[in-house]
N, CA, C and O atoms as a GROMACS GRO file, in nm:
protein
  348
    1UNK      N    1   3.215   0.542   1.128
    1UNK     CA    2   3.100   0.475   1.073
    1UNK      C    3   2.971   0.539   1.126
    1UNK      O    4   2.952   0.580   1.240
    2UNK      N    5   2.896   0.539   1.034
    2UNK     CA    6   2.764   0.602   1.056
    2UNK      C    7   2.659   0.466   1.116
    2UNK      O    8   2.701   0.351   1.117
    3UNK      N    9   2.554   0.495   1.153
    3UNK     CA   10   2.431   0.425   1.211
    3UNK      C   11   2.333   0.379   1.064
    3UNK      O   12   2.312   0.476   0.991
    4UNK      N   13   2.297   0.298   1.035
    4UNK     CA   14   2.225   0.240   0.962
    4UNK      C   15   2.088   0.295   1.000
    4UNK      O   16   2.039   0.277   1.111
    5UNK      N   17   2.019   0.377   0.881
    5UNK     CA   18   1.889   0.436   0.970
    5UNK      C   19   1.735   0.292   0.876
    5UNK      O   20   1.741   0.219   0.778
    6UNK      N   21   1.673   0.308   0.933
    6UNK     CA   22   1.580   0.208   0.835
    6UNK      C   23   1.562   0.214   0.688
    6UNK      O   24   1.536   0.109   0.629
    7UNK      N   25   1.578   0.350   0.607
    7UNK     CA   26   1.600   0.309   0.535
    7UNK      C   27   1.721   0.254   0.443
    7UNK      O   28   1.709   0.194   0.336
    8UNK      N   29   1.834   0.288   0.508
    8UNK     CA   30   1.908   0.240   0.452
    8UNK      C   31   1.956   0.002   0.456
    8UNK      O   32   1.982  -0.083   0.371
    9UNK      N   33   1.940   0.007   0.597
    9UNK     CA   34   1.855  -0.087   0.660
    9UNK      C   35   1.778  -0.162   0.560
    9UNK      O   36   1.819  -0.271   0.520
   10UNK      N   37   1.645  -0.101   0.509
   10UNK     CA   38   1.559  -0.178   0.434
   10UNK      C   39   1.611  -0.197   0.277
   10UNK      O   40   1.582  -0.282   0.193
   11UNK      N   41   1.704  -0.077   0.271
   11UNK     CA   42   1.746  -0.093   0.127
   11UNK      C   43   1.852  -0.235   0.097
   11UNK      O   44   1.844  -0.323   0.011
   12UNK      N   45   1.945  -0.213   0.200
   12UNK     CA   46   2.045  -0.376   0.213
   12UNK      C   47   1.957  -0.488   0.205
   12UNK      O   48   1.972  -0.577   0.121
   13UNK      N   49   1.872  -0.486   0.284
   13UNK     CA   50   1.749  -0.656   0.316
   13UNK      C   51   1.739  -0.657   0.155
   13UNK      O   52   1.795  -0.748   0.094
   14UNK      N   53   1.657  -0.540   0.075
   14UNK     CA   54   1.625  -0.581  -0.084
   14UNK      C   55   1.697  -0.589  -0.144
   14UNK      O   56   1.660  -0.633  -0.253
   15UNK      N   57   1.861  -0.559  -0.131
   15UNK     CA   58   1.963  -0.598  -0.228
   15UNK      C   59   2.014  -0.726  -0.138
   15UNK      O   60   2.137  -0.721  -0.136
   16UNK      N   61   1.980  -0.809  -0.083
   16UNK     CA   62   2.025  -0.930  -0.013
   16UNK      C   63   1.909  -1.035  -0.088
   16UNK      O   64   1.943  -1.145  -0.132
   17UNK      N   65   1.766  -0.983  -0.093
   17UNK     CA   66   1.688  -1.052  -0.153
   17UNK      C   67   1.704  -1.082  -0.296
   17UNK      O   68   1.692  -1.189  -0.356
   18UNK      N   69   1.728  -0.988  -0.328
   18UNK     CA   70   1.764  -0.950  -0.500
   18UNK      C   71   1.864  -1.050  -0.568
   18UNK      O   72   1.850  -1.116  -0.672
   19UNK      N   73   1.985  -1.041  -0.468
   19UNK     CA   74   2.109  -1.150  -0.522
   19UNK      C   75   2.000  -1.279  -0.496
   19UNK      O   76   2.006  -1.340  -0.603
   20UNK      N   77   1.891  -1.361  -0.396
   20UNK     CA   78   1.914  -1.434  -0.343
   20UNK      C   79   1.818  -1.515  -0.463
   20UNK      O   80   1.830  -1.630  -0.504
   21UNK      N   81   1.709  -1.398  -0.507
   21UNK     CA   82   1.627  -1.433  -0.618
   21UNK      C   83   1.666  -1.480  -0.769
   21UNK      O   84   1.611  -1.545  -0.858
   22UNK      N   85   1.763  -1.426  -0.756
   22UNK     CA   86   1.877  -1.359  -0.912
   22UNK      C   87   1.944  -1.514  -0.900
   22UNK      O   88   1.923  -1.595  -0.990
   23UNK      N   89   2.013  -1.543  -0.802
   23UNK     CA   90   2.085  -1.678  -0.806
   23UNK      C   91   1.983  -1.817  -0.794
   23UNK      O   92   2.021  -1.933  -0.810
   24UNK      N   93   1.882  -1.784  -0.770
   24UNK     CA   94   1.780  -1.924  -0.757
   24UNK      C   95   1.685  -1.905  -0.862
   24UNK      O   96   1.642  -2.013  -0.904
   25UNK      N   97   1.634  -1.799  -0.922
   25UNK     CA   98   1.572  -1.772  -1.022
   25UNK      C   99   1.421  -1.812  -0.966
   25UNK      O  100   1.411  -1.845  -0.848
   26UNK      N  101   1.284  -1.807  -1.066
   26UNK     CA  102   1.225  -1.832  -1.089
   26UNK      C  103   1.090  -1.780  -1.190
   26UNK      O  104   1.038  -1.671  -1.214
   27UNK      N  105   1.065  -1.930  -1.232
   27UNK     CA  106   1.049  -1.976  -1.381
   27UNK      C  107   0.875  -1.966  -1.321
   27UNK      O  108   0.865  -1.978  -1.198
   28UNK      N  109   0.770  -1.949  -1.382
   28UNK     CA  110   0.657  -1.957  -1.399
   28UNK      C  111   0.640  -1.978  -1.578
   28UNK      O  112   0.681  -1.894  -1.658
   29UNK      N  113   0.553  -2.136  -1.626
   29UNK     CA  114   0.542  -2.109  -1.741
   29UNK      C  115   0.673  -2.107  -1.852
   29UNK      O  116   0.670  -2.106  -1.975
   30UNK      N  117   0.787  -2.108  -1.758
   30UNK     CA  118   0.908  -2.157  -1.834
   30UNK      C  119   0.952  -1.973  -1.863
   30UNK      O  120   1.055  -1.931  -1.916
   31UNK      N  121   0.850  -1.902  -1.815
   31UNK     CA  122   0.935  -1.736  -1.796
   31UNK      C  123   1.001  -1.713  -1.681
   31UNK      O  124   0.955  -1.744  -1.571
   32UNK      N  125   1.076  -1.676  -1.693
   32UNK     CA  126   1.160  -1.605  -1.518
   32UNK      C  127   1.128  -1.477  -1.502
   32UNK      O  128   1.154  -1.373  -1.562
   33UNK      N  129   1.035  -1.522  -1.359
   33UNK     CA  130   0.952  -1.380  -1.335
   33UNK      C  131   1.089  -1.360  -1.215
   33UNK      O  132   1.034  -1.270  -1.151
   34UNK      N  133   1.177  -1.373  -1.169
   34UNK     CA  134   1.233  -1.286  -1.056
   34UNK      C  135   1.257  -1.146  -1.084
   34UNK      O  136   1.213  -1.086  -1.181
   35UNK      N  137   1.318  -1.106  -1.007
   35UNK     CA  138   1.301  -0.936  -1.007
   35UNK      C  139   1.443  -0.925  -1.096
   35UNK      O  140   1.550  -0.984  -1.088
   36UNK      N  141   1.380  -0.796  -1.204
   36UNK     CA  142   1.555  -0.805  -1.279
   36UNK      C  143   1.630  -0.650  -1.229
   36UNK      O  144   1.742  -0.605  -1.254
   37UNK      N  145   1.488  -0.580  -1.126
   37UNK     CA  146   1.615  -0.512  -1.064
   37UNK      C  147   1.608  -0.453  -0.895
   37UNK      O  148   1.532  -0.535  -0.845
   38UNK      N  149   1.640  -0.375  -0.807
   38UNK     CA  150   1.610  -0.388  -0.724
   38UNK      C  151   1.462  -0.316  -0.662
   38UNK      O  152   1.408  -0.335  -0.553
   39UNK      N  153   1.419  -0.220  -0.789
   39UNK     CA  154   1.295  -0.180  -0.750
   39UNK      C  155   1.195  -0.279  -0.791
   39UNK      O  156   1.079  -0.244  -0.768
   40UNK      N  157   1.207  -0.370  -0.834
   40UNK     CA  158   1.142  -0.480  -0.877
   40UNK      C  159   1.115  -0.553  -0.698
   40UNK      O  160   1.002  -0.578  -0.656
   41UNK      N  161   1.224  -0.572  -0.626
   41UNK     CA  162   1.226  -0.674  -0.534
   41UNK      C  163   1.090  -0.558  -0.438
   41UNK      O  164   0.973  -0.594  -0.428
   42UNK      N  165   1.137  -0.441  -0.386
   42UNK     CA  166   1.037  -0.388  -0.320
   42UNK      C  167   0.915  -0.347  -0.394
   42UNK      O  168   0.852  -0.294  -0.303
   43UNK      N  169   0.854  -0.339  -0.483
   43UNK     CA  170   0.750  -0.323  -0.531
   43UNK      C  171   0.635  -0.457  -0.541
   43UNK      O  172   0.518  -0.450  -0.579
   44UNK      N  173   0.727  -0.606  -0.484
   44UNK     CA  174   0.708  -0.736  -0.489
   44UNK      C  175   0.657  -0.735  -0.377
   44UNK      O  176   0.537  -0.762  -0.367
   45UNK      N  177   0.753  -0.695  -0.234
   45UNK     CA  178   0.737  -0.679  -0.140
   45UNK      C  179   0.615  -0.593  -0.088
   45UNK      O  180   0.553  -0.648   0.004
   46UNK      N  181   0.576  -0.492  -0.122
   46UNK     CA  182   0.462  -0.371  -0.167
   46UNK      C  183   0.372  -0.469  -0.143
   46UNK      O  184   0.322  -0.495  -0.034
   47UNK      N  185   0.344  -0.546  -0.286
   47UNK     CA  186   0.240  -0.615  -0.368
   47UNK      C  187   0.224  -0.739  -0.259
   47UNK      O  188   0.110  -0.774  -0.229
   48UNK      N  189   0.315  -0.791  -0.212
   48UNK     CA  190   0.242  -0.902  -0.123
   48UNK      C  191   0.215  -0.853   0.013
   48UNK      O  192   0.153  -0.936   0.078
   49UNK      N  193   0.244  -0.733   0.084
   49UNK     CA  194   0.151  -0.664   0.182
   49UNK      C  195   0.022  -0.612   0.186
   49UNK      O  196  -0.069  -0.599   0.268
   50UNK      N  197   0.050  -0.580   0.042
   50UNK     CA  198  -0.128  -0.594  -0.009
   50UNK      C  199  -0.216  -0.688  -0.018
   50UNK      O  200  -0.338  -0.674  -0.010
   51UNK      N  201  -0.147  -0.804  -0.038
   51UNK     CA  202  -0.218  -0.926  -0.113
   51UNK      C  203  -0.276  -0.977   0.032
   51UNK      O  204  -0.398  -0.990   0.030
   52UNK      N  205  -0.223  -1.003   0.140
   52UNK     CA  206  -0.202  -0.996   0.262
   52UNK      C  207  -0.320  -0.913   0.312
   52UNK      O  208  -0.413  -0.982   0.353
   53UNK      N  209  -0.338  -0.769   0.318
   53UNK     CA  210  -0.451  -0.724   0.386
   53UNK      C  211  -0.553  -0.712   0.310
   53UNK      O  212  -0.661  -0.675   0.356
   54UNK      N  213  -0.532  -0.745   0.166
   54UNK     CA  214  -0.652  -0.776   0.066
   54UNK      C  215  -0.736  -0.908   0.129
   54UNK      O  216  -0.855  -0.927   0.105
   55UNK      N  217  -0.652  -0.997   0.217
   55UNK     CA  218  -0.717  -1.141   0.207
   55UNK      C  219  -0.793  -1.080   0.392
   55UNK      O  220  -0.908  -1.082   0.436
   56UNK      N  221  -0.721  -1.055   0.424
   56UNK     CA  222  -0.821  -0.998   0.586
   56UNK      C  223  -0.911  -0.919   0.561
   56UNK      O  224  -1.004  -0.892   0.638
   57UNK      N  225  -0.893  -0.868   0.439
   57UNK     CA  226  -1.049  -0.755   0.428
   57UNK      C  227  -1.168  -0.820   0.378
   57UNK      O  228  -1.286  -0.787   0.392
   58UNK      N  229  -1.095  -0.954   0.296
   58UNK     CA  230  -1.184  -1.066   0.230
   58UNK      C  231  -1.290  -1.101   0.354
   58UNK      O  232  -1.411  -1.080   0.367
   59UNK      N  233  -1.184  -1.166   0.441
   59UNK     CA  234  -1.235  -1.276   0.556
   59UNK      C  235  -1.352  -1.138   0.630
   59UNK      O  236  -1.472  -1.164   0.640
   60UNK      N  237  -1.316  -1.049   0.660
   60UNK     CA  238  -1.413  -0.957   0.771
   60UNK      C  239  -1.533  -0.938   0.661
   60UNK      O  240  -1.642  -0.944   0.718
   61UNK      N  241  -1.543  -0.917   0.517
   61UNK     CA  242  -1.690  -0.914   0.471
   61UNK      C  243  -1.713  -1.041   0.451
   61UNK      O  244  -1.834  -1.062   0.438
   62UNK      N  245  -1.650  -1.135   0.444
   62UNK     CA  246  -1.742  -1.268   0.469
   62UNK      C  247  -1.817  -1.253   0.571
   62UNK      O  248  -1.940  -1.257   0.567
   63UNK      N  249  -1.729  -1.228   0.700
   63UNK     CA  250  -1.815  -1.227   0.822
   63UNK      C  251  -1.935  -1.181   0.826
   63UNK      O  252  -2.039  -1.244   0.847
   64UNK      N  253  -1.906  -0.966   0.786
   64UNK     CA  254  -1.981  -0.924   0.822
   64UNK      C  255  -2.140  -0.999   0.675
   64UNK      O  256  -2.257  -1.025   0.704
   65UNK      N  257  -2.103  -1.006   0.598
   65UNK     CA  258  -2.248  -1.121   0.525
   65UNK      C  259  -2.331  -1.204   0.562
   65UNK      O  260  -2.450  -1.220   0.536
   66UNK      N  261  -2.224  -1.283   0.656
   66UNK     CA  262  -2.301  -1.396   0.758
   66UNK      C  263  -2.377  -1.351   0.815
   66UNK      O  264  -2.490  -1.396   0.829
   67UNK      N  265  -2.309  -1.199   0.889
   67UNK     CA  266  -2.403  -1.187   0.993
   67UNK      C  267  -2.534  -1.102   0.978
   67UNK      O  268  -2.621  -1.073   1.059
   68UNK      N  269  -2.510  -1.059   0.789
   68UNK     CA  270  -2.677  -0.971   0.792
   68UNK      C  271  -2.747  -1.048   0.750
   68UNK      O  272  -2.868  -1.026   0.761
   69UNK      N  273  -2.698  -1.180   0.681
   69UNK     CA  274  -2.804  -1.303   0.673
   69UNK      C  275  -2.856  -1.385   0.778
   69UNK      O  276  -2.955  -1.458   0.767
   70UNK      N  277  -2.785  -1.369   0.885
   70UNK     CA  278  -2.881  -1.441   1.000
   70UNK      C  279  -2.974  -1.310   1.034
   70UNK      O  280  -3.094  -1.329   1.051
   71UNK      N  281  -2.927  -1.194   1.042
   71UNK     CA  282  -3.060  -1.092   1.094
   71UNK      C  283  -3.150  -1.081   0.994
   71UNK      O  284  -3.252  -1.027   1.036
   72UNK      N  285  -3.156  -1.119   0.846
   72UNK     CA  286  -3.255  -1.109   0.768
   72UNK      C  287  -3.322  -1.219   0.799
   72UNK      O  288  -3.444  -1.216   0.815
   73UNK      N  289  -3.242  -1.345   0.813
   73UNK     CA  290  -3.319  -1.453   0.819
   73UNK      C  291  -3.434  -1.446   0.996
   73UNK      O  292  -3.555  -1.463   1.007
   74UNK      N  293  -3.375  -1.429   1.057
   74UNK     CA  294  -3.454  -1.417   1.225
   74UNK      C  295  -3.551  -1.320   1.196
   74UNK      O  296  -3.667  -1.336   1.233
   75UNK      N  297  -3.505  -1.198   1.117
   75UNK     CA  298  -3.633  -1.109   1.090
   75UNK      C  299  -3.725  -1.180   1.027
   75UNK      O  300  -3.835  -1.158   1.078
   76UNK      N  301  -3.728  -1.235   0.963
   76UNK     CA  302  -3.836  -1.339   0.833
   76UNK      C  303  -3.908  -1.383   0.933
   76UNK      O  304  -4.028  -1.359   0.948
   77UNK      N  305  -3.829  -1.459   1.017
   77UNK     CA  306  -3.898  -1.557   1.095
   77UNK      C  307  -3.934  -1.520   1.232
   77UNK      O  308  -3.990  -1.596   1.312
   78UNK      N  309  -3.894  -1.377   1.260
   78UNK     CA  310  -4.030  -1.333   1.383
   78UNK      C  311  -4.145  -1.280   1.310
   78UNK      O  312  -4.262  -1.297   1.344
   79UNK      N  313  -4.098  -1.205   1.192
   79UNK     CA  314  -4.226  -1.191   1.143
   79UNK      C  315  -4.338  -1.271   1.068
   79UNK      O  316  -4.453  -1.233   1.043
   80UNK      N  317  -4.268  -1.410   1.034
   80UNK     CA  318  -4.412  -1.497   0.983
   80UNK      C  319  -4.430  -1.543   1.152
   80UNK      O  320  -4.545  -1.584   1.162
   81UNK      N  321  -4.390  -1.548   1.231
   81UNK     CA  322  -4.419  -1.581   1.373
   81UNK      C  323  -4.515  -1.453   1.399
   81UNK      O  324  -4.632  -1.471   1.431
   82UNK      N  325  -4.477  -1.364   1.388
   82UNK     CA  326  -4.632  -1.254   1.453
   82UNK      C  327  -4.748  -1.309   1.320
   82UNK      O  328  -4.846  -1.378   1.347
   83UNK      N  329  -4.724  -1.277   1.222
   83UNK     CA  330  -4.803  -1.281   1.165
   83UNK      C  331  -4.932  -1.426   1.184
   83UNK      O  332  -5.055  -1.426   1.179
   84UNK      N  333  -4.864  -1.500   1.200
   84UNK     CA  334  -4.927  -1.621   1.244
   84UNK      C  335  -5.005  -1.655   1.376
   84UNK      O  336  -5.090  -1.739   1.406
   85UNK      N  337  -4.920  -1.522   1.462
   85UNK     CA  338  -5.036  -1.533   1.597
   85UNK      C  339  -4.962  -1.578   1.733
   85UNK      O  340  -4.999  -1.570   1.850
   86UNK      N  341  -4.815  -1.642   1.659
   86UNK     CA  342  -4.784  -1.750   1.786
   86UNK      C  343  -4.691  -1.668   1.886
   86UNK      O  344  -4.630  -1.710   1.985
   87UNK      N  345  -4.696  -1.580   1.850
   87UNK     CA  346  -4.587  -1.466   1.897
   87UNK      C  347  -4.667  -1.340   1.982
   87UNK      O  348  -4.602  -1.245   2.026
   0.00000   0.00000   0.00000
């Protein structure tokens, strides 16, 4: 017997998923979107690692937005503060 290298490894996990999808099905809309074959299951898999660092790339430009609206906003407001004298 040979050693299971990762990919062969990763290929079993998607034909384990594949039966597991295939026997439970699922219906969206009354269509059955499961995978009808096994490049279906990893290209699923693909697509929700994306979906995944699509949503962390979301959250860090939220951040970074927040944070050029507080420096626009503090800029506004040192400068009607000089302008006004009190500064």
């Amino acid at each position: 017997m040979t050693s299971k290298g990762d990919g062969e490894a990763a290929l079993r996990e998607a034909l384990r998923k594949w039966g597991e999808a295939k026997r439970r099905g699922r219906k969206v809309g009354g269509v059955d979107t499961a995978p009808a074959c096994l490049h279906g299951v990893i290209v699923q898999e693909g697509l929700d690692d994306i979906r995944g660092d699509l949503e962390d790339i979301k959250d860090e430009l939220a951040w970074i937005r927040r944070v050029i609206v507080v420096a626009i906003v503090s800029a506004a407001i040192g400068t009607l503060l000089q302008m006004g004298g009190l500064r």
